[in-house]
Every structure is written in structure tokens, then in C-alpha cells.
Backbone as CSV, one residue per row, in Angstrom:
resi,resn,N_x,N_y,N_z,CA_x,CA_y,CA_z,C_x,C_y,C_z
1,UNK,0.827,-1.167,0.000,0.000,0.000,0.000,0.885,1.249,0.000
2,UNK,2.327,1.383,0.730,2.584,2.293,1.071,3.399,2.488,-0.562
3,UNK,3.880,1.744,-1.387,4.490,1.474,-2.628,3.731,2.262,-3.731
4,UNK,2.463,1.577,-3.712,1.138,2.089,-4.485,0.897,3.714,-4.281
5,UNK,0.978,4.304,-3.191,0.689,5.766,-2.815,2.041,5.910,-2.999
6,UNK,3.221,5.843,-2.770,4.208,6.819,-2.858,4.231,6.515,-4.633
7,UNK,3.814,5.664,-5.259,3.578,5.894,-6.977,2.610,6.603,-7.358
8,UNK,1.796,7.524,-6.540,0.985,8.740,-7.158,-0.616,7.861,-7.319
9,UNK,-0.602,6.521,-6.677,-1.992,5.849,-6.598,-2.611,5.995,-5.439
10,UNK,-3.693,5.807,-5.437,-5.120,5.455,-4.315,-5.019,4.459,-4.331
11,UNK,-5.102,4.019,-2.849,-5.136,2.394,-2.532,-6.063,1.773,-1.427
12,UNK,-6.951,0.920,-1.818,-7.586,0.299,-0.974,-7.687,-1.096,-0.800
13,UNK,-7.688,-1.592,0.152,-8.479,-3.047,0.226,-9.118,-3.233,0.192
14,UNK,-10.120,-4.445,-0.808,-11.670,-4.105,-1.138,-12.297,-5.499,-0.841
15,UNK,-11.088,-6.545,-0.825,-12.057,-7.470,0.189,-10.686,-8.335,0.952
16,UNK,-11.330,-9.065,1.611,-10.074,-10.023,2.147,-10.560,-11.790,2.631
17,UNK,-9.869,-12.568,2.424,-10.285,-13.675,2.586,-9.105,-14.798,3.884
18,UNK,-9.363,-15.760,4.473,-8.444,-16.047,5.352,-8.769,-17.900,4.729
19,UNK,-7.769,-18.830,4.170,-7.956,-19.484,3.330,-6.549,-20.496,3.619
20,UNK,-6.980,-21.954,4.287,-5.738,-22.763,3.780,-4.714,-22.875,3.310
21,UNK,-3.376,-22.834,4.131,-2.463,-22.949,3.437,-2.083,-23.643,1.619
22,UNK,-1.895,-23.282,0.463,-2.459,-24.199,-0.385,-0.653,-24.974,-0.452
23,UNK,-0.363,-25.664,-1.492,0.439,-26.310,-2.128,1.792,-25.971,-1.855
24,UNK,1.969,-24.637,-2.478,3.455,-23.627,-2.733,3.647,-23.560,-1.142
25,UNK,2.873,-22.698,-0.319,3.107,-22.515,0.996,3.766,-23.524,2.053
26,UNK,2.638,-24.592,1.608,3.207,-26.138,2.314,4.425,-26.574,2.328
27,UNK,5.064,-26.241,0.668,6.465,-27.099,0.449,7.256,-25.929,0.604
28,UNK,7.455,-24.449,1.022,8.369,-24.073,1.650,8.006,-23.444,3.478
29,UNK,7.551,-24.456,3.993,7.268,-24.090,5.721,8.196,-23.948,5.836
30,UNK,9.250,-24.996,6.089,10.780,-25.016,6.584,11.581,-23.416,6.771
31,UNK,11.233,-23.228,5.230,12.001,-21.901,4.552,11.555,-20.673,5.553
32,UNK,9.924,-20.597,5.736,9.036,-19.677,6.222,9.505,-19.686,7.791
33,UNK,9.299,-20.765,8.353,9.558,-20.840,9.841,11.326,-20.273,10.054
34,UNK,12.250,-20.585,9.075,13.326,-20.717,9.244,13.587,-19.020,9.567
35,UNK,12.905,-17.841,8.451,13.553,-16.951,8.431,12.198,-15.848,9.455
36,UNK,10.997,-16.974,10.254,10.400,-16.137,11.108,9.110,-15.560,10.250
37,UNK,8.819,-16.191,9.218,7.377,-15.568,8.326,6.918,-16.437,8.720
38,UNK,6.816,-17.272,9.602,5.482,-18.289,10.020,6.071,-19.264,11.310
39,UNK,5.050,-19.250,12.073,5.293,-20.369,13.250,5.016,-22.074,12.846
40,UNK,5.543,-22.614,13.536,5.373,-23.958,13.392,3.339,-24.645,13.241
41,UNK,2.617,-23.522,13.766,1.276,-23.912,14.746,0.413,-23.145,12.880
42,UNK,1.109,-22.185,12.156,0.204,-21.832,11.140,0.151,-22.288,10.134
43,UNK,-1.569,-22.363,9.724,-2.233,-23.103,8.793,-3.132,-22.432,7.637
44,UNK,-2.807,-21.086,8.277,-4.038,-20.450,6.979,-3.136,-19.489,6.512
45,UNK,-3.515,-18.384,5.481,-3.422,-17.203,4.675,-4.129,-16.451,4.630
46,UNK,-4.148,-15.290,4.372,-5.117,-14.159,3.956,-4.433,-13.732,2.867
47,UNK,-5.572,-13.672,2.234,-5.496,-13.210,0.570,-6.409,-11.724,1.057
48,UNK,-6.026,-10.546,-0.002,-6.790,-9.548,-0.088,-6.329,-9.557,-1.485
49,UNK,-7.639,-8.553,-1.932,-7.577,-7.678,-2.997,-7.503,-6.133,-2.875
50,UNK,-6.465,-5.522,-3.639,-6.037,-4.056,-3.841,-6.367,-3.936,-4.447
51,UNK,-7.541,-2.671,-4.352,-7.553,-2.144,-5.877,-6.624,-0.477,-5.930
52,UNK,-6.389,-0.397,-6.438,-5.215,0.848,-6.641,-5.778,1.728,-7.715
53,UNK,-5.752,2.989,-8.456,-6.092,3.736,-9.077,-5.124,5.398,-9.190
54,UNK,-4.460,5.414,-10.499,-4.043,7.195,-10.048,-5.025,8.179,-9.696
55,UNK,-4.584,9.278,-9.279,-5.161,10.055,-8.961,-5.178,11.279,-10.062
């Protein structure tokens, strides 16, 4: 968001969803836990959608 506005856009989140770890996520936990983007105990995601727009 903060990327999107300092590029001269409007930015919002317009929905958000909280959704199963899928496939990709699964086969790098190791990686995730290793460098602290995820605990051993997490199982889901949140997906949002941005919609962005110039001004």
C-alpha cells in the first residue's frame, strides 16, 4: 500500500479472505519458519484484494 501511494496511486483493500495454506506454501514451511514468516502452529493465509487507481 505504502508502494502504491508513494507511486501517485489510491489504494484500498476491497475485500479479504483467510484461506488454507495451499500447495506452494506447504512445500516451503521449513524456509518460512526458518527466516520467522510463520510459526510452526500456522495453517491459513489471507489473501486480499487491492484495488489501486491514479489520482
Amino acid at each position: 500500500m505504502e508502494r502504491l501511494t508513494a507511486a501517485g496511486l489510491t489504494a484500498d483493500v476491497t475485500t479479504r479472505a483467510s484461506v488454507p495454506w495451499g500447495p506452494v506454501l506447504r512445500s516451503r514451511r521449513a524456509w518460512l519458519e526458518r527466516w520467522g514468516l510463520a510459526r510452526a502452529a500456522d495453517e491459513r493465509e489471507e489473501l486480499v484484494v487491492i484495488r489501486a487507481r491514479y489520482v
